[in-house]
N, C-alpha and C positions, 0 to 999 in steps of 0.2 A: 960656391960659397958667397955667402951674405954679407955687407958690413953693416953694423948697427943703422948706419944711417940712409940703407937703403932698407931697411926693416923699418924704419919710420916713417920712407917714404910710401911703400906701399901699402901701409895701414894709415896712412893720413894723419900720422902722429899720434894715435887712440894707442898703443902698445908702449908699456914702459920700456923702453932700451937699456935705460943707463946700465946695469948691470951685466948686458950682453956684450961679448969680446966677438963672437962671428955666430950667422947663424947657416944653417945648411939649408935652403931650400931647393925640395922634390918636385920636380916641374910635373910629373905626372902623377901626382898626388890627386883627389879629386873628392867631392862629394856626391852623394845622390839621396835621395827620399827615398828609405826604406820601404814603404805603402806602396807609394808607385810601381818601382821595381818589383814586388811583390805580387803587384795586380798585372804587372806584365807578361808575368812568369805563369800566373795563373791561367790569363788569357790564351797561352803557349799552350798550354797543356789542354784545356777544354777543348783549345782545335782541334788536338791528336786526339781527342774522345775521352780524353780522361773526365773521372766523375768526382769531386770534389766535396768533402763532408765538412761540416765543422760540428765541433761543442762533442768529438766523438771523444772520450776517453777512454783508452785503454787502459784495462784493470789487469792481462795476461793474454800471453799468443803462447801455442803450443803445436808440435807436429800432430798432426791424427792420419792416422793410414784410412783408407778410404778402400774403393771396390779394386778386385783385381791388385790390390796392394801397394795403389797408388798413393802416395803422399802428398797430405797439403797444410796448410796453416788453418788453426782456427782462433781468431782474435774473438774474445771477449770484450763486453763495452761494459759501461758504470751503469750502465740502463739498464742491459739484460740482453741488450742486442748480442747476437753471435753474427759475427762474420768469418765466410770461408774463403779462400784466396789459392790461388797457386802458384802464388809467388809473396815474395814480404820482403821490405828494405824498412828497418828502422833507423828511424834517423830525429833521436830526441836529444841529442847533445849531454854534454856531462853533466846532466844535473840529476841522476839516480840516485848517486852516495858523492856528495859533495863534501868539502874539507875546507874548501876556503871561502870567502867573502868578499867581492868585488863592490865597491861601490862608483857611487856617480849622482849629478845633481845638475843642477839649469839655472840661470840667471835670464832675469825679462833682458833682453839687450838688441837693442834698433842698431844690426848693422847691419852694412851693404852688401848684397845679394857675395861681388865679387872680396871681401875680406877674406883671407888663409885661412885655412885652417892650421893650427899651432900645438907647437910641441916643447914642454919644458921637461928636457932631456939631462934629469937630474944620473949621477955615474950608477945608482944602484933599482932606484925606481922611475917612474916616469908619471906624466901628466899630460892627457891631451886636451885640447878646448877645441871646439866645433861649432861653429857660428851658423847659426840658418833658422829660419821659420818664428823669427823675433826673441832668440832664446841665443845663450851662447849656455853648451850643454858641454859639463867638465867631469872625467873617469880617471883612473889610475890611481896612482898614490901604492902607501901601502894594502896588504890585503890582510883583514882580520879572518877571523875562525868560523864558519859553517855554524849558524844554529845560535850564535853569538851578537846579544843586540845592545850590551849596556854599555860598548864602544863607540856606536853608529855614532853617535854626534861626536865624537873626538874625531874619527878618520873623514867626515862630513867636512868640520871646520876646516881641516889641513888643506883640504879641495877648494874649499870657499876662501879660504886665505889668499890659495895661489891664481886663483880668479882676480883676486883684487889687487894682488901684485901686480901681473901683468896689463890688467885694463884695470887703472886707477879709476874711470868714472864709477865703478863699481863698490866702488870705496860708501863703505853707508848704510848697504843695502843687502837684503837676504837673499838666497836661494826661490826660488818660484815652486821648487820639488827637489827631492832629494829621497833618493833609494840603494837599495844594494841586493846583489844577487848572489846567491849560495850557487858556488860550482866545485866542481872534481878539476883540480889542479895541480900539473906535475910537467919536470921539463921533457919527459917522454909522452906527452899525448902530442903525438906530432896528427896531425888529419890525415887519415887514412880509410879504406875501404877493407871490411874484413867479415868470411861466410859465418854465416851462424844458422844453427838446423846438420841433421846430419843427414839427411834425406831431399825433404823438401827444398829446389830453392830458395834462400836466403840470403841476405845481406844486410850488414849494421856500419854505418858513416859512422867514425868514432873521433875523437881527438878534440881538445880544448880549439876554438876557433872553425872546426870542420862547418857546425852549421852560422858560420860566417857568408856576408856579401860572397865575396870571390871563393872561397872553398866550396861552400854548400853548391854553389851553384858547380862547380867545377865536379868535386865528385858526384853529387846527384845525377847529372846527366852520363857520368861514365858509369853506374849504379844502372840507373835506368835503361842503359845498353848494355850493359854484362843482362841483367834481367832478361830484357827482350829477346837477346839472344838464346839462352838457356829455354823460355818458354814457347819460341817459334822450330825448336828443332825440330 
């Protein structure tokens, strides 16, 4: 546990206190640049031979029996392309039939590499700020309705307000950007791994969070090993 006035000390006095009574800081809390990681992971996989596509849409995948009455997938593209596979893990996160409305936004903000990242740990919703890459970039709040836009700037302000609570130099000034994402939200989409196909094998990573930093990465590669296992028998 924190006291206010070590919550001042280590943000240099840029963070409002006064209203904090303690604050809980996670020592192994951390950040990383999502691109990077991303291009790591990429990196990871072309060494094992993997062949990597972009700009591919999928329009529909479906079982097709083949010769001898072997089964395999056939993905459709938005081009025309067919692709044929004998194996499929989808992993597109909840955003098929979405319900809810996540938002989030940026502030220009010159701080230092080592600032916290912060949590204003209100009892029913939350708020996080994330400091990096000259931008202090803020999520949570309430969640509005899927498909629902004549909100956007009320649930925005409430974000932008509590920016400027916290780091009063922000006091003034606007957002740099400000977005929100339609997702499938419920307190049972825990991230999980589950078959899909009745033949061919399959798998679909499911669950709000699944294609998260640490989730995606965690079931994808246990995904990726049930797979390989099933196709080298």
């Amino acid at each position: 546990m924190w006291t206010p006035n070590r919550v001042t000390e280590v943000t240099n006095g840029r963070l409002s206190t006064q209203s904090v009574v303690a604050a809980l800081w996670l020592p192994n809390e951390g950040r990383v640049q999502p691109l990077t990681l991303l291009a790591h992971l990429a990196q990871q996989a072309r060494t094992e031979g993997v062949l990597i596509a972009g700009n591919a849409r999928v329009d529909a995948y479906q079982e097709i029996q083949g010769k001898m009455e072997a089964y395999h997938w056939q993905i459709s593209l938005a081009n025309g392309t067919v692709i044929t596979a004998r194996g499929l893990i989808r992993a597109v996160g909840p955003t098929a039939q979405p319900d809810q409305r996540i938002y989030a936004l940026a502030f220009a903000a010159d701080l230092p590499r080592n600032f916290p990242l912060f949590w204003d740990a209100s009892p029913y919703t939350y708020t996080d700020f994330r400091p990096g890459n000259g931008r202090l970039t803020v999520s949570g709040g309430r969640y509005g309705k899927a498909g629902v836009t004549q909100r956007d700037a009320s649930y925005h302000k409430r974000l932008a307000d509590a920016a400027r609570h916290w780091l009063p130099e922000l006091d003034g000034k606007e957002p740099s950007y400000a977005w929100g994402v339609d997702l499938a939200v419920s307190a049972h989409m825990i991230p999980t791994i589950r078959t899909i196909g009745d033949t061919a094998p399959g798998y679909a990573i499911d669950g709000l969070g699944a294609l998260g930093v640490l989730p995606g990465m965690v079931l994808g590669r246990r995904a990726g090993e049930n797979m390989a296992g099933m196709l080298l028998r």
